[in-house]
DOMI-892263 format. One line per field, with one value per residue (C-alpha): residue number from 0; residue in one letter; x, y, z. Coordinates in steps of 0.2 Angstrom, whole numbers. Layout:
! DOMI-892263
k = [NUM,...] $
r = [A,...] $
u = [X,...] $
v = [Y,...] $
w = [Z,...] $
This chain:
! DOMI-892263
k = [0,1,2,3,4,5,6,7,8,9,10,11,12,13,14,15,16,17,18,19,20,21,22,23,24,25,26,27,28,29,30,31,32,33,34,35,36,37,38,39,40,41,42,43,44,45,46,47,48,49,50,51,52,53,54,55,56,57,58,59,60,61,62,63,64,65,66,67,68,69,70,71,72,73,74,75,76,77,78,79,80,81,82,83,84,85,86,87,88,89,90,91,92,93,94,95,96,97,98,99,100,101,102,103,104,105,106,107,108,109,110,111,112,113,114,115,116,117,118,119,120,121,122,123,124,125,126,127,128,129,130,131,132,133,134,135,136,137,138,139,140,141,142,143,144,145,146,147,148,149,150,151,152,153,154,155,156,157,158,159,160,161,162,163,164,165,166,167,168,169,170,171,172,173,174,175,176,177,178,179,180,181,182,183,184,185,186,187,188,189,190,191,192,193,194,195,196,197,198,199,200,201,202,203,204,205,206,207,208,209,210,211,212,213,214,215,216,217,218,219,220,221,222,223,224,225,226,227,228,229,230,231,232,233,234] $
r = [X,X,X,X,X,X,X,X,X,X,X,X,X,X,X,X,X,X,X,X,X,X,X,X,X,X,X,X,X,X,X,X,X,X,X,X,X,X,X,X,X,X,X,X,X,X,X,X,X,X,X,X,X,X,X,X,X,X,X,X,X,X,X,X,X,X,X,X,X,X,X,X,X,X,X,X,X,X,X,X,X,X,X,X,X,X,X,X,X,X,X,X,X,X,X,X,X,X,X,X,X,X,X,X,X,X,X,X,X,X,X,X,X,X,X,X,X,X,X,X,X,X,X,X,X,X,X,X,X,X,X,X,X,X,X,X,X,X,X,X,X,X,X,X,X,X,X,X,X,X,X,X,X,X,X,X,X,X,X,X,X,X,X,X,X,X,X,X,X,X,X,X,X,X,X,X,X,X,X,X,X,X,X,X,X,X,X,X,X,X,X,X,X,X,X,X,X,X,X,X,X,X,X,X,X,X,X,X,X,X,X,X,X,X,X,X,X,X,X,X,X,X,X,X,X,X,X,X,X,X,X,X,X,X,X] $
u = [0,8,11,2,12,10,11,21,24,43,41,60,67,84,81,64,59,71,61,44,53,49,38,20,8,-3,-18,-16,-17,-5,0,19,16,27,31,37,55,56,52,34,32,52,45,30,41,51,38,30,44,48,33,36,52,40,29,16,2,4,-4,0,-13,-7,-15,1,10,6,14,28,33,30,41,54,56,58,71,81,82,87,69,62,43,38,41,30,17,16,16,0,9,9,-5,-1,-17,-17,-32,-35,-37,-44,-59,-65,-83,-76,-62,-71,-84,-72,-64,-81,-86,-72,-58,-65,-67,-52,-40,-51,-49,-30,-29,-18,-7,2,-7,-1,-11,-1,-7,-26,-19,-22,-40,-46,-43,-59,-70,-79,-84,-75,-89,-86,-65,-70,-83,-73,-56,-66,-74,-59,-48,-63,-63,-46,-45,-59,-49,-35,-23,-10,-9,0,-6,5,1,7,9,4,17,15,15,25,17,1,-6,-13,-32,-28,-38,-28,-17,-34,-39,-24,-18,0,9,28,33,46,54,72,81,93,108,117,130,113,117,100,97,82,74,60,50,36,22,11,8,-6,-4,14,29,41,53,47,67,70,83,91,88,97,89,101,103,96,81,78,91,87,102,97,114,113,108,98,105] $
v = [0,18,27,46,58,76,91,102,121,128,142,146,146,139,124,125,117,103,103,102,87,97,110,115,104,113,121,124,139,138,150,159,162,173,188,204,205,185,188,183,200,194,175,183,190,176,165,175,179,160,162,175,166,150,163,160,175,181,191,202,208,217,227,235,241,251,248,259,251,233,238,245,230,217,228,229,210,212,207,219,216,233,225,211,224,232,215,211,195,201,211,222,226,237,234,250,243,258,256,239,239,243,232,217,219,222,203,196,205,212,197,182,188,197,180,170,186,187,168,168,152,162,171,180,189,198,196,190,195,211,206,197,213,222,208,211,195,177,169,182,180,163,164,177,168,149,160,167,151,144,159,156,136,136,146,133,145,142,153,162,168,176,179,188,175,181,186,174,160,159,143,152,165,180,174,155,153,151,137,127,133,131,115,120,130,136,145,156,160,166,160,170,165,169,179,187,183,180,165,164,147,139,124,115,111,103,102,90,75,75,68,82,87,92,98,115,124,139,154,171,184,189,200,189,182,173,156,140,131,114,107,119,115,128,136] $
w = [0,-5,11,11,9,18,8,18,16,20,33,27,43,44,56,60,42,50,68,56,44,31,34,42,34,19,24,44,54,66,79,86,103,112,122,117,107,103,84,79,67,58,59,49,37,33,32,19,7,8,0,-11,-16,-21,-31,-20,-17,0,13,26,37,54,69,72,61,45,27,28,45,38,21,31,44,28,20,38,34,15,10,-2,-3,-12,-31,-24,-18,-35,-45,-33,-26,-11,0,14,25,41,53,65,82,90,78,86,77,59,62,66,53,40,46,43,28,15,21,12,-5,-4,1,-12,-28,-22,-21,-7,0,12,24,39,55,66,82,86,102,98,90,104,116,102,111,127,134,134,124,112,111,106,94,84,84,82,65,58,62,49,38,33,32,22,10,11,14,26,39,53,68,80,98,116,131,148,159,173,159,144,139,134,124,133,132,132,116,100,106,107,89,79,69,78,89,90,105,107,122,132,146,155,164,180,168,164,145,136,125,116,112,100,102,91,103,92,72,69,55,55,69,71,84,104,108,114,103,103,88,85,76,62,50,36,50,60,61,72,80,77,83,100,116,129,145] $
C-alpha cells in the first residue's frame, strides 16, 4: 500500500523546516506564541517571502504596524517586498485597532473575498492578540477567533497567527484561546543565565498530522532572519 504523503509548506526558517521534517503541513493555521521581542512580526516575514520566493500569493494583514513600517522592517532584513506589492503577489493590510466595530466587521465581511480574488497560500495575522482585546466577553474572544480560524481554512490557505503569552506563563497566549484553535503552535521564548546573558529558544508544541521534533533549541535573530540552531543545546 503507498504510504500518504503530507504536503508540507517551508516556513524558510533555517532549522525550524528541519524541527517540522519538512515543513508546516498545507492548509493549517497555526499559531507563534510569544512575548514581546522574541520575533513573531520577523517569523511573519520570513515565512511570507519564503513564499514569495516559491511565487506564492501572500498576505499580510497586521493590527500593528502600518505599510511603511511593515516595508521597512523586511528591507532591515534584506527582503524587499515593495516590487511584490506592486506585481499584486503580495498584499499588505493594516487593521485599526482603536476602531474595534469597523475592524471586526471588515474581518467578517471584505476578508474572504479578498483571500479568495487574491488567491492567497500564504497568509499572515499579526497578532489575534491584539484582535481578541476588540472583544468584550470570553464567549465572544471565542466565537470570533473559532470564526476566523474557519474563515481562513476554508480558503485553504496556510496561515500564521502570531500571539502575546501572559506574563505569569509563557506557555500560553494571553487569552488562552488560540493554542486550542490552531492546527499548531511554535513558541518562542528566552532563558537568562546567571552571567545574565540571554538565549532565546524555539519549540514546536504541536503540528497535527505529522511527527516532528518536541526539543528546545536555541535561535538568534540575524541579520538575514531569524536562524534556528538545530545542533545547540539551551541554558
Amino acid at each position: 500500500m503507498e504510504e500518504y504523503k503530507i504536503e508540507q509548506v517551508e516556513t524558510g526558517i533555517s532549522g525550524l523546516d528541519e524541527m517540522l521534517k519538512g515543513g508546516i503541513p498545507k492548509g493549517h493555521v497555526f499559531t507563534v506564541m510569544g512575548s514581546f521581542g522574541t520575533g513573531k512580526t520577523t517569523f511573519s516575514l520570513q515565512y511570507l517571502w519564503q513564499g514569495l520566493q516559491n511565487n506564492e500569493s501572500c498576505i499580510f494583514i497586521s493590527l500593528e504596524e502600518d505599510k511603511k513600517a511593515i516595508l521597512d522592517t523586511g528591507r532591515s532584513y534584506g527582503w524587499d517586498f515593495e516590487p511584490y506589492v506592486e506585481e499584486n503577489k503580495i498584499a499588505l493590510e493594516r487593521l485599526a485597532p482603536a476602531d474595534a466595530e469597523a475592524t471586526i466587521s471588515k474581518l467578517k465581511s471584505d476578508l474572504p473575498a479578498f483571500i479568495e480574488s487574491f488567491d492567497a497560500e500564504r497568509i499572515a495575522i499579526d497578532s489575534v492578540s491584539l484582535l481578541n482585546m476588540m472583544s468584550n466577553t470570553p464567549q465572544e474572544k471565542r466565537d470570533r477567533l473559532f470564526d476566523l480560524c474557519k474563515m481562513v481554512k476554508d480558503s485553504g490557505a496556510t496561515t500564521l497567527l502570531t500571539a502575546e503569552v501572559k506574563d505569569d506563563n509563557p506557555r500560553s497566549s494571553r487569552d488562552g484561546l488560540v493554542e486550542y484553535t490552531a492546527d499548531g503552535v511554535i513558541l518562542l521564548g528566552y532563558n537568562q543565565a546567571d552571567s545574565q546573558e540571554v538565549q532565546m529558544n524555539v519549540q514546536v508544541i504541536k503540528m497535527r498530522r505529522i511527527n516532528h521534533s518536541r526539543k528546545v533549541k536555541p535561535y538568534e535573530i540575524t541579520d538575514h532572519g531569524i536562524d534556528v540552531q538545530t545542533e545547540g543545546a539551551v541554558f
